[in-house]
Structures are given as structure tokens and as C-alpha cells.
C-alpha positions in Angstrom: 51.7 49.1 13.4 49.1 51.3 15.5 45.7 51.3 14.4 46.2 55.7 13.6 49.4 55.0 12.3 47.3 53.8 9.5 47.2 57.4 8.6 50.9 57.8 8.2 51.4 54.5 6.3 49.0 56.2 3.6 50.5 59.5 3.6 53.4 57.6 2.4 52.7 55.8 -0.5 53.7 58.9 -2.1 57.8 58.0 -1.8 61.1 58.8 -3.0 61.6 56.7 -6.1 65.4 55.3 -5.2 66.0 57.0 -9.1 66.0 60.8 -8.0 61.9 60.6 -8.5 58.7 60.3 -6.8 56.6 56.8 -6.8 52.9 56.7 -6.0 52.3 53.2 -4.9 48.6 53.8 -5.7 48.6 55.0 -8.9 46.3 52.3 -10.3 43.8 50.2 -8.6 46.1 47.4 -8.2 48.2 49.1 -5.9 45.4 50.1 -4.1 44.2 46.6 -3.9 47.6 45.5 -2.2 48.1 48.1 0.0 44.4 47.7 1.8 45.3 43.5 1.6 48.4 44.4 3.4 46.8 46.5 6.1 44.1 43.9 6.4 43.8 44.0 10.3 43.6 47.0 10.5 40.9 47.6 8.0 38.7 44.3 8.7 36.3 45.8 11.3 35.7 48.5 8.9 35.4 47.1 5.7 33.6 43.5 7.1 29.9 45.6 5.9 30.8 45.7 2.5 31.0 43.0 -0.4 34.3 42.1 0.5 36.8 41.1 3.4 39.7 43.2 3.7 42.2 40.6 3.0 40.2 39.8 -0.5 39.2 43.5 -1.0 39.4 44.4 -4.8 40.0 48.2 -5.6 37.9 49.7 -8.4 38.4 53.1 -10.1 35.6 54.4 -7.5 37.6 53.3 -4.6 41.0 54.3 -5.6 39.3 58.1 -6.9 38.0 57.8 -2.5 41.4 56.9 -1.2 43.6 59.1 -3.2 41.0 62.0 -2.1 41.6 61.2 1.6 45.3 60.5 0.6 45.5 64.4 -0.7 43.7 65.5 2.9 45.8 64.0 4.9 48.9 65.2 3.8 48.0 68.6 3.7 47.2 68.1 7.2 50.5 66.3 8.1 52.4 69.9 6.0 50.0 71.7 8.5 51.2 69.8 11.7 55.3 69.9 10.9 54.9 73.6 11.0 56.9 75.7 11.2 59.0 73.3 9.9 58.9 72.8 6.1 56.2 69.6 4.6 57.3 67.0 1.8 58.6 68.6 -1.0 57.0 65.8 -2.8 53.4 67.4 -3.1 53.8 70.2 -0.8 52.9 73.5 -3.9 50.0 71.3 -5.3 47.9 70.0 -1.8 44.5 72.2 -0.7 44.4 74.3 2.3 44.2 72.8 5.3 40.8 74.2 5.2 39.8 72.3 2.4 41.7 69.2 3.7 39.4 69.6 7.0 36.3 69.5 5.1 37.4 66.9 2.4 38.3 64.6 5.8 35.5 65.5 7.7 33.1 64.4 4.8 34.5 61.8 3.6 34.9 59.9 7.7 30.7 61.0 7.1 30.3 58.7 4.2 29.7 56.5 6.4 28.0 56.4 10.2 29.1 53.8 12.1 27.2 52.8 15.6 29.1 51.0 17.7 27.5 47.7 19.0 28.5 45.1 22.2 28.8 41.3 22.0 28.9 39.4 25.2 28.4 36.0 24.5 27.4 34.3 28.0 30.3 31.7 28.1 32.6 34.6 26.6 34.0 38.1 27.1 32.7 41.2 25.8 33.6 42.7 22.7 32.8 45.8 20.3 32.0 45.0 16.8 30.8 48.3 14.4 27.3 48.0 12.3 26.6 50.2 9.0 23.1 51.1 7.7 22.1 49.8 4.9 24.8 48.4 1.9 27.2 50.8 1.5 29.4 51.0 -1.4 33.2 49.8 -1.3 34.6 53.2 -2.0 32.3 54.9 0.6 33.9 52.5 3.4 37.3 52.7 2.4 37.4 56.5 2.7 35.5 56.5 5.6 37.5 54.2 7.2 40.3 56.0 6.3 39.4 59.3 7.3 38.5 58.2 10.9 42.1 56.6 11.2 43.5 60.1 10.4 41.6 62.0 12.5 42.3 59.6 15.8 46.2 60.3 14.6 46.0 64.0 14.1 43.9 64.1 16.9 46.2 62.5 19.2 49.0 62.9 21.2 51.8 61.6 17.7 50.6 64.4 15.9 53.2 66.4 17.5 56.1 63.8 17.0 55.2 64.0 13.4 58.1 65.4 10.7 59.0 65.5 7.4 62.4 63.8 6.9 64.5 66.1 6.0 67.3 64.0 3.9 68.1 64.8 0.6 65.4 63.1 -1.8 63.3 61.7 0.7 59.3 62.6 0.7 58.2 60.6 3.6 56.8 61.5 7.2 57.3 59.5 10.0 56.7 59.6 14.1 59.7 60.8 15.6 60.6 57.9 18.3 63.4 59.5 20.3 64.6 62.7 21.4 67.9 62.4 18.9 66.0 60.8 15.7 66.1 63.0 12.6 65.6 61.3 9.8 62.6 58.5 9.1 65.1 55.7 8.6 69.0 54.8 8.9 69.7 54.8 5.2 68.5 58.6 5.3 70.8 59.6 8.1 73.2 58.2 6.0 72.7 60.0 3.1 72.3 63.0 4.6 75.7 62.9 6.3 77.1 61.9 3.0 75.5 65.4 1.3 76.8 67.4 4.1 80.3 65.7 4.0 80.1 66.5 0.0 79.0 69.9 0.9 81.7 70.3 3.3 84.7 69.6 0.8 83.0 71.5 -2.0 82.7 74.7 0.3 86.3 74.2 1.0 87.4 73.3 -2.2 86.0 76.9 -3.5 87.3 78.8 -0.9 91.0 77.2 -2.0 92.9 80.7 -2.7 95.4 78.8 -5.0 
């Protein structure tokens, strides 16, 4: 995955259930803790100032509280970019205003400045590496870290392949990849034409004059 699709893979945690329901994969630190293990390359460079690797990070109340806040942003800024089509129903009456989101983005990727710094070891090749001030606390770099991911997606050139899958249950975005995809996955398409096959047979069906 691309480092700014980062972005999108958090937007949707929040997922159709499989029961008719919404799921929140990170509603309790542990959930947390294996979704930032599982994106652990893409997260190292940020997270390698604090007290713990990304592969061995350990989410605390503070850090889920951080992550669920950028979370909340960034989906009210992915409702804002499918316009004028219609956002996830999944969270889509209870999300800030995109003017909020802005702010709530902006200060969190602020939580923590990073200056980038070059390494050219002399029998070696060059290489950026990021350094923090001071000791900054776990949650502070995990929502910055997060926040800059979203704003190098929405400000990039995806933001305008972005939807909202439109099949019936589904609360997930995704990155349109071709000109004919509508849905975020197969088993959506699927479902979809099964609904509108349903649909079909019950219009018929009432329009029967016997």
C-alpha cells in the first residue's frame, strides 16, 4: 500500500459488520495496537522518536482518544471530497464540518514538528531520516503522523478517485482504479446486482394486474 493511502486504510476501520451492522476495528486500544503493528512500514520513520518501534507499538487510552480524533477528521474530509456524491452512511449525520475537520487535522499533524535531516554515509548512498524535538509522547506522534499521511492524500492527485461505495450495506471508501470500477470490492458488485435483480422482480411483481 502507498504511503497516503495510509489515510484511506484508517478511514476504514469503521466497516460494514458482515451482520447488517457497523464494526469499529479500533474501538479499544487493542485494536489500535494491531492496526498501527500491521502498518508498521509505513509508520516506522514516524514513530522511531518515541518509546516504541512501530512493529512493538502498544496503544494506550491517550493514543487511541489521538487516532480516533484524526480518524473523525479524516472522514469528514473524505464525505467533503465524494461530493456531490453522497459520503458513508456509516457516520456521515454525526462527523464535524469540514471546517472543524481542517482545524482538528491541521493541529493535530502540529503536535509534532518534524525537520527533515540527510544521511550520506561516505561508502553509502544518501538517505532522509526525520528528527523530533525533545520526547514526545506516543499519542502526540501517532496523530501527527497520521494527520500528515491524510493531508499528502487529500492533497494529492487520488483525492479525486476517491468514493463511497455505494452497495447496499457497505461503509467503506476506496480509490477508484479504473474508469468502469463502482464498487470498493467484487463481493460488493455482487451484492449490489443481487439488490437490483431483487428490486427488479419485486417492481414487477407489484405491477402484476392479476
Amino acid at each position: 500500500m502507498p504511503a497516503d493511502h495510509l489515510a484511506l486504510d484508517l478511514a476504514v476501520t469503521i466497516r460494514h459488520d458482515g451482520h447488517g451492522g457497523v464494526a469499529d476495528d479500533l474501538a479499544e486500544p487493542a485494536g489500535l495496537t494491531r492496526w498501527v503493528r500491521a502498518h508498521a512500514a509505513e509508520l516506522q520513520a514516524d514513530l522511531a522518536a518515541g518509546p516504541h518501534t512501530a512493529a512493538g507499538f502498544t496503544a494506550d487510552a491517550a493514543a487511541l482518544t489521538a487516532a480516533v480524533e484524526v480518524r473523525t477528521a479524516v472522514r469528514a474530509l473524505f464525505a467533503r471530497a465524494v461530493l456531490p456524491g453522497p459520503p458513508s452512511s456509516a457516520d456521515a449525520g454525526r462527523l464535524p464540518s469540514a471546517a472543524q475537520a481542517l482545524d482538528r487535522l491541521n493541529a493535530a499533524a502540529a503536535l509534532v514538528p518534524v525537520t527533515p535531516q540527510l544521511d550520506w554515509p561516505q561508502d553509502g548512498f544518501p538517505a532522509e531520516r526525520r528528527t523530533v524535538a525533545g520526547a514526545p509522547a506516543a499519542a502526540d506522534l501517532l496523530a501527527a503522523a497520521l494527520a500528515r499521511h491524510a493531508i499528502g492524500f487529500l492533497a494529492g492527485p487520488e483525492r479525486e478517485l476517491l468514493r463511497a461505495c455505494p452497495a447496499p450495506r457497505c461503509v467503506r471508501y476506496f480509490v477508484k482504479e479504473h474508469a468502469r470500477q463502482e464498487w470498493c470490492k467484487p463481493s460488493c458488485g455482487n451484492r449490489a446486482r443481487v439488490a437490483r435483480h431483487h428490486a427488479k422482480h419485486r417492481a414487477a411483481a407489484g405491477g402484476d394486474p392479476r
